[in-house]
N, CA, C and O atoms as a MOPAC input file, in Angstrom:
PM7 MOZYME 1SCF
protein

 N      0.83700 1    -1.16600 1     0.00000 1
 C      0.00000 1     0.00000 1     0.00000 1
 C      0.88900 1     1.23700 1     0.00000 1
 O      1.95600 1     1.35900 1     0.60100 1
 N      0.43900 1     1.89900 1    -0.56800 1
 C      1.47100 1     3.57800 1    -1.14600 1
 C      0.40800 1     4.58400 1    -0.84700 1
 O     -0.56500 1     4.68600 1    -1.59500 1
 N      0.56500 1     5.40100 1     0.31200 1
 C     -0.15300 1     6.80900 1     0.70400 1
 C      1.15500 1     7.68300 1     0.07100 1
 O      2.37900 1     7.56900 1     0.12800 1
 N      0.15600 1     8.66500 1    -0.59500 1
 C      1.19400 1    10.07500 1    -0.56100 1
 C      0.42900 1    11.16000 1    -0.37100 1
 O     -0.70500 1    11.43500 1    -0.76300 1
 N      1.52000 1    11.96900 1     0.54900 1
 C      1.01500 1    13.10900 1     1.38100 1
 C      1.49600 1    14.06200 1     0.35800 1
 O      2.29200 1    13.76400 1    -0.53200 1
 N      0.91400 1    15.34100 1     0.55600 1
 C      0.95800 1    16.67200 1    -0.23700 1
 C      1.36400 1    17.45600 1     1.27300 1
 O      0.67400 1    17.35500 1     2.28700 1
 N      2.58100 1    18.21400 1     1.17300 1
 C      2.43300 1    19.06200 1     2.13500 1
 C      2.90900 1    20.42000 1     1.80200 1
 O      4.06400 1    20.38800 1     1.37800 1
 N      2.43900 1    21.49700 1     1.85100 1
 C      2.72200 1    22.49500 1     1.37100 1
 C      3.41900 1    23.54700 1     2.86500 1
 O      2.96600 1    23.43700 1     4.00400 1
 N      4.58200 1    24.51700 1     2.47400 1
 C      5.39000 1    25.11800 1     3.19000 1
 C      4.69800 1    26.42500 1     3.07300 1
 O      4.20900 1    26.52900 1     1.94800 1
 N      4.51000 1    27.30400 1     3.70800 1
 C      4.17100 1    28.80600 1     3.86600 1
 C      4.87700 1    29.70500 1     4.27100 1
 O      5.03500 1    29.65400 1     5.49000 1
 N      5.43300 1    30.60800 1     3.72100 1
 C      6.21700 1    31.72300 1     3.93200 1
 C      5.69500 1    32.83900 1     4.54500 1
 O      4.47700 1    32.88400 1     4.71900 1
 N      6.61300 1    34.02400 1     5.01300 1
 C      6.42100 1    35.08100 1     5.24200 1
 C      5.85800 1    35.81800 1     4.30800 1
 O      4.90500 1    36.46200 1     4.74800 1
 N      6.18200 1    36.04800 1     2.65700 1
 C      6.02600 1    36.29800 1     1.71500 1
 C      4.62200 1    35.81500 1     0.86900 1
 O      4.14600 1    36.09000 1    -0.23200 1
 N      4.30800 1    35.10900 1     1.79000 1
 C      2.64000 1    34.15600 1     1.19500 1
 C      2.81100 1    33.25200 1    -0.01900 1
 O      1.91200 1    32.85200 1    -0.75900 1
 N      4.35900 1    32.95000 1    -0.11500 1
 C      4.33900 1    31.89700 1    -1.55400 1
 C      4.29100 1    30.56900 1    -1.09900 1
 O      5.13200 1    30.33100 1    -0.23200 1
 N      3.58300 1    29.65400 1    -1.41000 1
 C      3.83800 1    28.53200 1    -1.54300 1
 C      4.58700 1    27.20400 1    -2.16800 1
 O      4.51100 1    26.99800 1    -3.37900 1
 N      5.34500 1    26.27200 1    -1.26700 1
 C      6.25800 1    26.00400 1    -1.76100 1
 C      5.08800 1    24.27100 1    -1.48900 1
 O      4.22700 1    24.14000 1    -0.61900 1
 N      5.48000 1    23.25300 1    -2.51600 1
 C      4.86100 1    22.32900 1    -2.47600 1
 C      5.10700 1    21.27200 1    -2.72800 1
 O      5.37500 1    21.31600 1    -3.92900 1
 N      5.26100 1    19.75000 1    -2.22200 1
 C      6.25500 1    18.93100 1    -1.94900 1
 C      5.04400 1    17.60300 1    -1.88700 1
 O      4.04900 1    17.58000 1    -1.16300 1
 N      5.43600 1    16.65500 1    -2.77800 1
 C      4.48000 1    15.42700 1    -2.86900 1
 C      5.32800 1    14.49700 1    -2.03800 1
 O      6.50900 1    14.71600 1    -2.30800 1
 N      5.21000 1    13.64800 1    -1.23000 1
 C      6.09100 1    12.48300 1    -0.40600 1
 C      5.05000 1    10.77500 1    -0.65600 1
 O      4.00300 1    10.55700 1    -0.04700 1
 N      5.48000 1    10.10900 1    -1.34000 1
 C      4.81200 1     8.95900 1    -1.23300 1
 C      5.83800 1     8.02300 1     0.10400 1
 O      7.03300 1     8.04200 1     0.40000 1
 N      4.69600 1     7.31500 1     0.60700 1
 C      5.26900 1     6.71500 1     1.67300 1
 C      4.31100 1     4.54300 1     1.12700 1
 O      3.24700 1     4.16400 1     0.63900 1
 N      5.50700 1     3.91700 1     1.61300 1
 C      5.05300 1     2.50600 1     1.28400 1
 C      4.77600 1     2.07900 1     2.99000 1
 O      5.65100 1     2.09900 1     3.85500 1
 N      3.72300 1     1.80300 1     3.14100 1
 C      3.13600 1     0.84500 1     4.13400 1
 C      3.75000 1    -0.65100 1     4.38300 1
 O      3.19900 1    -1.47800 1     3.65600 1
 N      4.70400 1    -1.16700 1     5.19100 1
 C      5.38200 1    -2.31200 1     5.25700 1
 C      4.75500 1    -2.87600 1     6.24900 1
 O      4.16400 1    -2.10200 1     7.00200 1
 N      4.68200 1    -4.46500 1     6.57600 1
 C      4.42000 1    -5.41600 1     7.34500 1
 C      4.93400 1    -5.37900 1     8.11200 1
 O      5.97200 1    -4.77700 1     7.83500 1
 N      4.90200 1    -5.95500 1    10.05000 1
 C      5.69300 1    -5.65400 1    10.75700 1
 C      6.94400 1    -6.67800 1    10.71000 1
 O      8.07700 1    -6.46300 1    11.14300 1
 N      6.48500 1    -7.78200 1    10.11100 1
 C      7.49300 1    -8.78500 1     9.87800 1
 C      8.60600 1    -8.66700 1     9.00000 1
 O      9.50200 1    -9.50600 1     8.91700 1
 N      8.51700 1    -7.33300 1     8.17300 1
 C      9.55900 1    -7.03600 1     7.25400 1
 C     10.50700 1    -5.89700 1     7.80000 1
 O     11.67100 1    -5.72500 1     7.43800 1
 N      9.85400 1    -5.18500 1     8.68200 1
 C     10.71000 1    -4.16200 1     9.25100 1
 C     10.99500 1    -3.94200 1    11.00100 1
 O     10.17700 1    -4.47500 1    11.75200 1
 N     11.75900 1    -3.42600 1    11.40400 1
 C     11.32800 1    -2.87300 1    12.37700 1
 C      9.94000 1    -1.76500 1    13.08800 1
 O      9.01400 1    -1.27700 1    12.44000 1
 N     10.10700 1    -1.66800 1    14.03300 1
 C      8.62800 1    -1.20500 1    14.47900 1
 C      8.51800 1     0.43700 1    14.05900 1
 O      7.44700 1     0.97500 1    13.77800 1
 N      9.81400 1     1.12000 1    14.07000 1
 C     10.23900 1     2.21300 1    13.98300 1
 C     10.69900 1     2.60700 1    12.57600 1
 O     11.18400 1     3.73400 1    12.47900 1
 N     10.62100 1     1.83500 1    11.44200 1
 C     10.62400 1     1.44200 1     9.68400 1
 C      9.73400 1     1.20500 1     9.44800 1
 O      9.77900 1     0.38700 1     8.52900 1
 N      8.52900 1     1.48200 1     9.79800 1
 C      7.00100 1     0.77400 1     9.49300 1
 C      6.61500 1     1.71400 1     7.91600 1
 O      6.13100 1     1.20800 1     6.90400 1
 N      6.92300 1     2.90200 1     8.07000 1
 C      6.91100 1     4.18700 1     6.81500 1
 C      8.39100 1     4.13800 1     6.40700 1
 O      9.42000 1     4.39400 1     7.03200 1
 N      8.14000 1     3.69100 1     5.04900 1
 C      9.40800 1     3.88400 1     4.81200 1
 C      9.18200 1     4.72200 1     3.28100 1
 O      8.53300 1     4.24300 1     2.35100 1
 N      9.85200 1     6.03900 1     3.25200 1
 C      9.45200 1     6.70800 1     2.36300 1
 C     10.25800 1     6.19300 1     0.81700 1
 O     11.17300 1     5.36900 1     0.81300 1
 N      9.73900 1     6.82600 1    -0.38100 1
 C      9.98100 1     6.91100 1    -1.61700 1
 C     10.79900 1     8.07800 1    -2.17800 1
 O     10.46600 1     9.04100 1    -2.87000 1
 N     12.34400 1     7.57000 1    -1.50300 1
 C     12.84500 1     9.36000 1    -1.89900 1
 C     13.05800 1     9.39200 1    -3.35500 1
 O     13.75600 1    10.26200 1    -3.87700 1
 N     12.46100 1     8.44900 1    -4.03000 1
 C     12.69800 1     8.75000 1    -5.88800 1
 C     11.80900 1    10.37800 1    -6.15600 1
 O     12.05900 1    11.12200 1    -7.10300 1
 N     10.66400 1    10.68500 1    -4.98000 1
 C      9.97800 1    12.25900 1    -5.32600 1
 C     10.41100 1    13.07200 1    -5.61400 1
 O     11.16500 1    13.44100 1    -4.71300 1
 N     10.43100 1    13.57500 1    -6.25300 1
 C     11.03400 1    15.38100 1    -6.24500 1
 C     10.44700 1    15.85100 1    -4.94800 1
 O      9.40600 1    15.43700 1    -4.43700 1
 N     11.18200 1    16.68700 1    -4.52700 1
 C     10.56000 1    17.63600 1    -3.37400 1
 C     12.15900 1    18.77400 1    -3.22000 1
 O     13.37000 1    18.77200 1    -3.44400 1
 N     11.26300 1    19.45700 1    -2.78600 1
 C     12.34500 1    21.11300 1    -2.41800 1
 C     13.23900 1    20.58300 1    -1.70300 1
 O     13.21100 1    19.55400 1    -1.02900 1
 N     14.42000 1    21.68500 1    -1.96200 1
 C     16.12100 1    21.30600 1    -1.03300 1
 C     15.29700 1    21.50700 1     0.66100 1
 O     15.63200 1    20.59800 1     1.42000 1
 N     14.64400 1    22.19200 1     1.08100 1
 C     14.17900 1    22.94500 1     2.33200 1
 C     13.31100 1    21.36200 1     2.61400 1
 O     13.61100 1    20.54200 1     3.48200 1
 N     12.57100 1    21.28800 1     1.95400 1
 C     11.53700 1    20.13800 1     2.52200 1
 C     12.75500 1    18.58800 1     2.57200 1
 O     12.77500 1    17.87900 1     3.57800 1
 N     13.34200 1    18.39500 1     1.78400 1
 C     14.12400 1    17.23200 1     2.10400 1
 C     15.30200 1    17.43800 1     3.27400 1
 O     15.75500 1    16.52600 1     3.96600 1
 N     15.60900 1    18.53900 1     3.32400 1
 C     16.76400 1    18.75700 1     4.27600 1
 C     15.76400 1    18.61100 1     5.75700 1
 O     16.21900 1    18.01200 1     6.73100 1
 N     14.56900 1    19.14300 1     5.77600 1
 C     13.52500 1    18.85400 1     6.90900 1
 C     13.40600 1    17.11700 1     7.06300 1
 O     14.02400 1    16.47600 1     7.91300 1
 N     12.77700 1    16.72100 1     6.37900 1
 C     12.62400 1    15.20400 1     6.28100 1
 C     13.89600 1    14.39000 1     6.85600 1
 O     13.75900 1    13.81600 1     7.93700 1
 N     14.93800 1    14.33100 1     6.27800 1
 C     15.75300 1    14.01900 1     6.18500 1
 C     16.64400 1    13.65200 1     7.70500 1
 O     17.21600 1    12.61800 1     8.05100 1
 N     16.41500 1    15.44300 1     8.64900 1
 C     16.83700 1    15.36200 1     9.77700 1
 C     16.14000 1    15.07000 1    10.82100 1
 O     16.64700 1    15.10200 1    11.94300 1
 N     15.07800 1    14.79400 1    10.64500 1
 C     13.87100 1    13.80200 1    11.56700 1
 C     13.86900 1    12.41700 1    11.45800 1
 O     13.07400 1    11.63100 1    11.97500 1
 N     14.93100 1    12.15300 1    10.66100 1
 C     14.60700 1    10.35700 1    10.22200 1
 C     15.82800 1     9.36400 1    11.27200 1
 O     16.89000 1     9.60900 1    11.84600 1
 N     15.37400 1     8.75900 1    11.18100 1
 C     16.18200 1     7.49900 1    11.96000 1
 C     17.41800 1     7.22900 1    10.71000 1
 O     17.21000 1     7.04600 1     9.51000 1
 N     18.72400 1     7.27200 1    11.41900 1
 C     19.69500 1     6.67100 1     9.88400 1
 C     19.36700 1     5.39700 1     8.70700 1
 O     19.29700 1     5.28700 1     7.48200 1
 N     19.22400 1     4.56200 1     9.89500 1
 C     18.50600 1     3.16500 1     9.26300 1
 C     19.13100 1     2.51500 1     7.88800 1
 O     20.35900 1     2.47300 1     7.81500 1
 N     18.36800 1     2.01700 1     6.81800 1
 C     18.80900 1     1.47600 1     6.03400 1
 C     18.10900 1     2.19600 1     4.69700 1
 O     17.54100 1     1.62400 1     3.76700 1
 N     18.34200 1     3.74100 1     4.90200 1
 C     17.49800 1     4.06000 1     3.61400 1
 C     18.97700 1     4.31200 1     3.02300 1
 O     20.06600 1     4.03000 1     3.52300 1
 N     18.62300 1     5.02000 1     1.63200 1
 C     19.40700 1     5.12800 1     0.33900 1
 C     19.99100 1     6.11600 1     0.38300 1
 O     19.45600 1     6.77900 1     1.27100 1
 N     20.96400 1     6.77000 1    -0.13000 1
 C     21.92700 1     7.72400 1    -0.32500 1
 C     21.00800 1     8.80700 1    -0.81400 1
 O     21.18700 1    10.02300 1    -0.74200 1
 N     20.02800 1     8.17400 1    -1.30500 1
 C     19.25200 1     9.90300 1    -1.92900 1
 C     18.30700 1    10.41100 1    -0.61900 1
 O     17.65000 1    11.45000 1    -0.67200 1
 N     18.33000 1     9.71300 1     0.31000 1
 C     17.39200 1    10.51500 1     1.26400 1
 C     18.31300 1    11.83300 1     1.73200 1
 O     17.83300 1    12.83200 1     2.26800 1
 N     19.87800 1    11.62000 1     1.39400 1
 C     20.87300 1    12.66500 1     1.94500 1
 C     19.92300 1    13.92200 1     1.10600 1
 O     19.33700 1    13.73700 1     0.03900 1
 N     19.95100 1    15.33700 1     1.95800 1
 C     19.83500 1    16.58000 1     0.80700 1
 C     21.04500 1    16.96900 1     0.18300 1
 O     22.09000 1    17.06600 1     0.82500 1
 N     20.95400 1    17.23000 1    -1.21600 1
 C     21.74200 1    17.70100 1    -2.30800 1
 C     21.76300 1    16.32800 1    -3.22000 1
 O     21.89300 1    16.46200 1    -4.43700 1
 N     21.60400 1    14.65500 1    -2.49900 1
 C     21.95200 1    14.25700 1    -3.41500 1
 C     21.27100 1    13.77500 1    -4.22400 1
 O     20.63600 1    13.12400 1    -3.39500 1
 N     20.64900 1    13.40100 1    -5.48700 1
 C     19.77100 1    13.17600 1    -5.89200 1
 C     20.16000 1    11.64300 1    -6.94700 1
 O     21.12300 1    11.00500 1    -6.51900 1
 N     19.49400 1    11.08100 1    -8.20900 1
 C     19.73900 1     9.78100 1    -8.74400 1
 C     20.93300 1    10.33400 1    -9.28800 1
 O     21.84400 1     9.64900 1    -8.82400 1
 N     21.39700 1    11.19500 1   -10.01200 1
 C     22.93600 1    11.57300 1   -10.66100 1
 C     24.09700 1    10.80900 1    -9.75000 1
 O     24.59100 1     9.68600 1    -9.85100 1
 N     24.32500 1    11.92400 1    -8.79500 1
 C     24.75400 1    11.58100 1    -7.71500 1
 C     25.21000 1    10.11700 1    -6.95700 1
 O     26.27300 1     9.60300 1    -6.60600 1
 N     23.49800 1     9.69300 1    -6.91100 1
 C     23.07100 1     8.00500 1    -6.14700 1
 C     24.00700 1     7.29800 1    -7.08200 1
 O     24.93900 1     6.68700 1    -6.55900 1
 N     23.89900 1     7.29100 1    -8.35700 1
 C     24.68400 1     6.52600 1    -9.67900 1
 C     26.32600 1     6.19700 1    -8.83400 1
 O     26.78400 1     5.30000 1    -8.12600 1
 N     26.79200 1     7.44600 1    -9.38200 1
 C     28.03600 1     7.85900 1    -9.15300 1
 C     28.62100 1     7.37300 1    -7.51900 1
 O     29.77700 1     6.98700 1    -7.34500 1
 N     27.75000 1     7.46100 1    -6.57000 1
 C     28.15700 1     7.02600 1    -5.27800 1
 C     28.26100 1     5.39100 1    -5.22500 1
 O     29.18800 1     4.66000 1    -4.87600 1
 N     26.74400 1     5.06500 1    -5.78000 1
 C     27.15800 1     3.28900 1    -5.62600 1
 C     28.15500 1     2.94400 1    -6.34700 1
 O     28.78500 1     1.97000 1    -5.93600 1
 N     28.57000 1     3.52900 1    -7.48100 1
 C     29.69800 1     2.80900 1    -8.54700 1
 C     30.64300 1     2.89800 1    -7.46500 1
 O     31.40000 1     1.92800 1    -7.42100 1
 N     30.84700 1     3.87300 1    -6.47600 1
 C     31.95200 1     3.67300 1    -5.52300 1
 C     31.21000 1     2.92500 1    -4.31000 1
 O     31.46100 1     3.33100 1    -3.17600 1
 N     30.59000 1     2.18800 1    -4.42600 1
 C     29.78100 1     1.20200 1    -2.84300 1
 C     29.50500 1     2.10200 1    -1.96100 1
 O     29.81200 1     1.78900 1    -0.81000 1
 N     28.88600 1     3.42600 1    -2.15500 1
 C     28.27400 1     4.03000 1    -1.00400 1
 C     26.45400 1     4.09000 1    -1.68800 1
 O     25.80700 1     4.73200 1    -2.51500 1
 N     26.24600 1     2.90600 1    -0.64600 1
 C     24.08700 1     2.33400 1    -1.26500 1
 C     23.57100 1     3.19600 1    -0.11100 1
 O     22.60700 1     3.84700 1    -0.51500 1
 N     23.77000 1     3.37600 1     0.80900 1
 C     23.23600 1     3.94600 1     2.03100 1
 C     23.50300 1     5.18800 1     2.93500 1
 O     24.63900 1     5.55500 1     3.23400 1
 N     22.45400 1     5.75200 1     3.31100 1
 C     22.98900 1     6.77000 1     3.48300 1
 C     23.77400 1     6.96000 1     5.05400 1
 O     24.18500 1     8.02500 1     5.51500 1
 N     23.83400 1     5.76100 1     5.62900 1
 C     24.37700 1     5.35700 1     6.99200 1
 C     26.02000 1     5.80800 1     6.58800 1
 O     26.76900 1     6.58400 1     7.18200 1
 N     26.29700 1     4.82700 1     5.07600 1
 C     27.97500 1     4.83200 1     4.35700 1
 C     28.43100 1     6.61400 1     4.68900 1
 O     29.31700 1     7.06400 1     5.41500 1
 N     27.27500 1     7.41500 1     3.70500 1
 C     27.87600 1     9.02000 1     3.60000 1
 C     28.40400 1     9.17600 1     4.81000 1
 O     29.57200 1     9.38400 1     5.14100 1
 N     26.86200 1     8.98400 1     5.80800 1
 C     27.65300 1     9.69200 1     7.17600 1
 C     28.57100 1     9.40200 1     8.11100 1
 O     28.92500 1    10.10300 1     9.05900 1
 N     29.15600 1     7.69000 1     7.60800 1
 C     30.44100 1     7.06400 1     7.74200 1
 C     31.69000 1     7.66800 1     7.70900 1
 O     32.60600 1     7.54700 1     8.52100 1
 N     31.62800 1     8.49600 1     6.43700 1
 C     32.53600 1     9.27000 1     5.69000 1
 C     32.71400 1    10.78600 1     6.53500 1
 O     33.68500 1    11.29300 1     7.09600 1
 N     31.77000 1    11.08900 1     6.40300 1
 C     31.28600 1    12.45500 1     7.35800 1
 C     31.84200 1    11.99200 1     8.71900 1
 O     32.70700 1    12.79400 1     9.07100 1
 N     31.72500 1    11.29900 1     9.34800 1
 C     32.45900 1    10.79800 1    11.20900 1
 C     33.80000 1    10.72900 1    10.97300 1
 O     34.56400 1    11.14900 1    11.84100 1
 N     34.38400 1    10.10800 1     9.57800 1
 C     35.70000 1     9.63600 1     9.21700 1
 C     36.36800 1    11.01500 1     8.87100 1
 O     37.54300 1    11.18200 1     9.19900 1
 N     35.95800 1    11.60700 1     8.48700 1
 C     36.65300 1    13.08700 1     7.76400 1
 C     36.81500 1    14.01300 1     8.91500 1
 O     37.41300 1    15.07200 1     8.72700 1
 N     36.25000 1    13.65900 1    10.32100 1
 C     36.00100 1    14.33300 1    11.57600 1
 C     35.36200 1    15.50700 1    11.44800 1
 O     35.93000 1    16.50800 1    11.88500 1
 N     33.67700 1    15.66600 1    10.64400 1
 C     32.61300 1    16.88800 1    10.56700 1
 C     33.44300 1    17.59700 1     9.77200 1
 O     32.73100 1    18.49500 1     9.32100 1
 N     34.75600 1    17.74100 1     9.24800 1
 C     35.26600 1    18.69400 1     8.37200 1
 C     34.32600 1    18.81600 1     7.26100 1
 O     33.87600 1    17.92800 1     6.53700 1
 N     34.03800 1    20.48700 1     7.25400 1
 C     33.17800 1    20.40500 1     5.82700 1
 C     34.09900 1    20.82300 1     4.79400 1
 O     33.80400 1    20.95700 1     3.60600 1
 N     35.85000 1    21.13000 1     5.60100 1
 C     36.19600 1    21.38300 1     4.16100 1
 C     36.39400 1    20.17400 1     3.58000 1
 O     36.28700 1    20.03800 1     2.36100 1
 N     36.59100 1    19.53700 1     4.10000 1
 C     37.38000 1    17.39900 1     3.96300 1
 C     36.34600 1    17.25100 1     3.13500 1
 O     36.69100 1    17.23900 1     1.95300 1
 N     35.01000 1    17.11400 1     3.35900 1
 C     33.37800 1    16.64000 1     3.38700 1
 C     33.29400 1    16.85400 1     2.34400 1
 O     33.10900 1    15.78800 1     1.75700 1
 N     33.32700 1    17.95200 1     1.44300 1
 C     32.60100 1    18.64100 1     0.27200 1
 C     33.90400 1    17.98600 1    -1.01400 1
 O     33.74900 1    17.59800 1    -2.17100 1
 N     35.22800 1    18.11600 1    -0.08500 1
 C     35.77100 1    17.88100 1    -1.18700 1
 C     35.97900 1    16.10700 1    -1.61300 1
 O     36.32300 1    15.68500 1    -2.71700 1
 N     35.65900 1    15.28900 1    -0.39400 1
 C     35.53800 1    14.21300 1    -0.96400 1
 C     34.26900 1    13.65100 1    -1.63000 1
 O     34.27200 1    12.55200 1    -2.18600 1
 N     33.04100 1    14.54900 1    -1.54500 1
 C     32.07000 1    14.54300 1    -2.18300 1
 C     32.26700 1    14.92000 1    -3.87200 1
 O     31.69200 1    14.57200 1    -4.90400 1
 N     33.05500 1    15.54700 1    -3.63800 1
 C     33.12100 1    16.35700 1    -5.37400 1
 C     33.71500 1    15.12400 1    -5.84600 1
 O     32.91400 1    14.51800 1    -6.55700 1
 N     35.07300 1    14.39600 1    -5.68300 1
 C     35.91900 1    13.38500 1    -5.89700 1
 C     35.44600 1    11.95900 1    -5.94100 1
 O     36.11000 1    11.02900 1    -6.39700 1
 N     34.05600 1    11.85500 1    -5.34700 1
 C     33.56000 1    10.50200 1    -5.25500 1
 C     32.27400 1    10.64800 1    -6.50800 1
 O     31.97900 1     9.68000 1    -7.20900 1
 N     31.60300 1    11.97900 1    -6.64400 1
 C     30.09400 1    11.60400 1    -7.59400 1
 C     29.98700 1    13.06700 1    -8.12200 1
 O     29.01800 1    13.44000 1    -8.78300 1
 N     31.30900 1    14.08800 1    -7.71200 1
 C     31.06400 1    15.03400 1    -8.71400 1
 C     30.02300 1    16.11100 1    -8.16500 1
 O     29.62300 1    17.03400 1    -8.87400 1
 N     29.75200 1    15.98200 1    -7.28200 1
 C     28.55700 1    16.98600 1    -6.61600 1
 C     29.21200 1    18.65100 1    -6.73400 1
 O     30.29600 1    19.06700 1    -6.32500 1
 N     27.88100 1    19.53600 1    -7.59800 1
 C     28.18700 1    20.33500 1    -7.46600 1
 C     28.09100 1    21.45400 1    -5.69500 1
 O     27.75600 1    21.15000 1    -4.55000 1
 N     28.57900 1    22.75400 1    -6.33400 1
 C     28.61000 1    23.77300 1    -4.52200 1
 C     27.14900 1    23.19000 1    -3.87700 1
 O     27.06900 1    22.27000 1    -3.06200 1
 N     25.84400 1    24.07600 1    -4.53500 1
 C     24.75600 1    23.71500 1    -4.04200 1
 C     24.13400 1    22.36400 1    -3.29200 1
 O     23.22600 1    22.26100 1    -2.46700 1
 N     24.87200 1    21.51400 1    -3.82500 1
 C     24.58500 1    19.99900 1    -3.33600 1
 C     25.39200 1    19.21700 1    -2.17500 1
 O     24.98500 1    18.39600 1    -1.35300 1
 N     27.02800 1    19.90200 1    -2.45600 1
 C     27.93700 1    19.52100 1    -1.54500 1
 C     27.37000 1    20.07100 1    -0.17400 1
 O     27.38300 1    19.44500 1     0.88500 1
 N     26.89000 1    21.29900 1    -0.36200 1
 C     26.35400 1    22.51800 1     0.95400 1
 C     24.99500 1    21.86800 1     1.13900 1
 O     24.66200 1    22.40200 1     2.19600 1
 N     24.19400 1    21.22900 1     0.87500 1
 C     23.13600 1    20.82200 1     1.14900 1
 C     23.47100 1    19.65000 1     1.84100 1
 O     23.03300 1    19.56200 1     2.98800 1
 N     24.18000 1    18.69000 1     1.38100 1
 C     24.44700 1    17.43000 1     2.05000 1
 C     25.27000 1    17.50500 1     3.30800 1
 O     25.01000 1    16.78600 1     4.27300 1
 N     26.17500 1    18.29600 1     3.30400 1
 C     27.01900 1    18.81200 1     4.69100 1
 C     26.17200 1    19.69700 1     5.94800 1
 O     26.47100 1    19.80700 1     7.13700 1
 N     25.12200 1    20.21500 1     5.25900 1
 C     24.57400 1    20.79700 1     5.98600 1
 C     22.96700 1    20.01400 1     6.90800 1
 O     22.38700 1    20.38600 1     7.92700 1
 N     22.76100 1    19.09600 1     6.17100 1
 C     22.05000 1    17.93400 1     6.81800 1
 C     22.68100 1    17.14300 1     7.70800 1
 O     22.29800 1    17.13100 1     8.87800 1
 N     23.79500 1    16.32700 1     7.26500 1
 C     24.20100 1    15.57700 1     7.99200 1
 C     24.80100 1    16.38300 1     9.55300 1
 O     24.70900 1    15.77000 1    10.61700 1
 N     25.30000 1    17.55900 1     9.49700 1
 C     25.75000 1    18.35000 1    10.37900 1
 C     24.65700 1    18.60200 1    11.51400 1
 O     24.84700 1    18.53400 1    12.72800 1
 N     23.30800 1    18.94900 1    10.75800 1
 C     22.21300 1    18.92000 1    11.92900 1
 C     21.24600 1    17.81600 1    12.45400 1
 O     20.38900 1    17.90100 1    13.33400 1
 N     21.71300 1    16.47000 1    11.46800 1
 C     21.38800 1    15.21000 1    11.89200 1
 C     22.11400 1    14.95300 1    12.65900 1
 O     21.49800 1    14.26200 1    13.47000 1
 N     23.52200 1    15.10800 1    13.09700 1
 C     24.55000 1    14.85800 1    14.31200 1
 C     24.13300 1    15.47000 1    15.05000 1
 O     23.81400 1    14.73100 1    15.98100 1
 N     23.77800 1    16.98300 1    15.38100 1
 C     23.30300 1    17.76400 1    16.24700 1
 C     22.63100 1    17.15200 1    17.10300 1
 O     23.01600 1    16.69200 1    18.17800 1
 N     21.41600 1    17.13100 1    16.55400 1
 C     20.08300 1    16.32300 1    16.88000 1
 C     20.13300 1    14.91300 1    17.40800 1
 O     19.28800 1    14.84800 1    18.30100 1
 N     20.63600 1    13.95500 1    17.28500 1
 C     20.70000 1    12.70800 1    17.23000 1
 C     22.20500 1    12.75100 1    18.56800 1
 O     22.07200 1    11.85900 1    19.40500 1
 N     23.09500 1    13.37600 1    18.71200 1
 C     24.24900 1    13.10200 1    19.67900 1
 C     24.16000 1    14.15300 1    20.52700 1
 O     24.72200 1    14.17300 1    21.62200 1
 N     23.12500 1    15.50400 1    19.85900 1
 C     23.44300 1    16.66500 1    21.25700 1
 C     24.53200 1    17.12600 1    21.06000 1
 O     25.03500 1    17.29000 1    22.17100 1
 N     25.50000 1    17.57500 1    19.96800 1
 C     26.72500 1    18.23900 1    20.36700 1
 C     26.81800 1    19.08900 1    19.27600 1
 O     26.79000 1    18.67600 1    18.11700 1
 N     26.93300 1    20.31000 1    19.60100 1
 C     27.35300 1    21.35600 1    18.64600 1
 C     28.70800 1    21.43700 1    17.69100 1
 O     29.62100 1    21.78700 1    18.43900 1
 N     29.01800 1    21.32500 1    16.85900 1
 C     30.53000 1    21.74900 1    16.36500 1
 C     31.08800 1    22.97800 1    16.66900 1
 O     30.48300 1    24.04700 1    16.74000 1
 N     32.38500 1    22.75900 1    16.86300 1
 C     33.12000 1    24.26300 1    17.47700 1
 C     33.70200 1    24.52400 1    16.25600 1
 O     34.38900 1    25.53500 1    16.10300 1

């Protein structure tokens, strides 16, 4: 079973920004209790709405595209180097020690990511550590 939510963002400015999320309904016998929604990041949705999503999620066993900035280009280029998950990126990200200068540039060197994407993906994973360990970077 496949629900997809419509959720729309509201600005100061009164524009609307608008973001489709399909989510697959799993059995409890296939997942954990806490994987029960496991989303469809093949959607398009805004850098703002995935970088949201993204840092509310459990690491788990989703895909490299749930990272923000990276998208199927990217996903390609990362598995040809064995990074399927997005647990691997933030492997890399712990290994590089939060350096975003390290971060961006082994991003460019592994799938080619341009500024916008390198800064999107560094900047998720940075407030998924936040969130998830409690510790600020100095």
């Amino acid at each position: 079973m496949i629900i997809i939510f419509e959720i729309r963002h509201f600005n100061n400015s009164d524009s609307i920004k608008t973001a489709f999320i399909s989510i697959q309904i799993a059995g409890y016998h296939d997942l954990g209790y806490h994987d029960l929604l496991k989303p469809d990041v093949s959607v398009k949705m805004s850098a703002t709405c995935k970088h949201d999503y993204f840092v509310r999620l459990t690491m788990g066993d989703n895909p490299v595209t749930v990272l923000p900035g990276i998208g199927r280009g990217n996903q390609k280029a990362l598995r040809s180097e064995g990074y399927h998950k997005a647990c691997q990126v933030f492997g890399m990200f712990l290994i590089l020690d939060m350096s975003e200068t390290k971060f961006k540039k082994w991003l460019v060197n592994v799938c080619g990511a341009d500024t916008k994407s390198q800064t999107a993906c560094y900047d998720g994973l940075k407030e998924w550590y936040n969130r998830n360990f409690n510790k600020s970077f100095v």
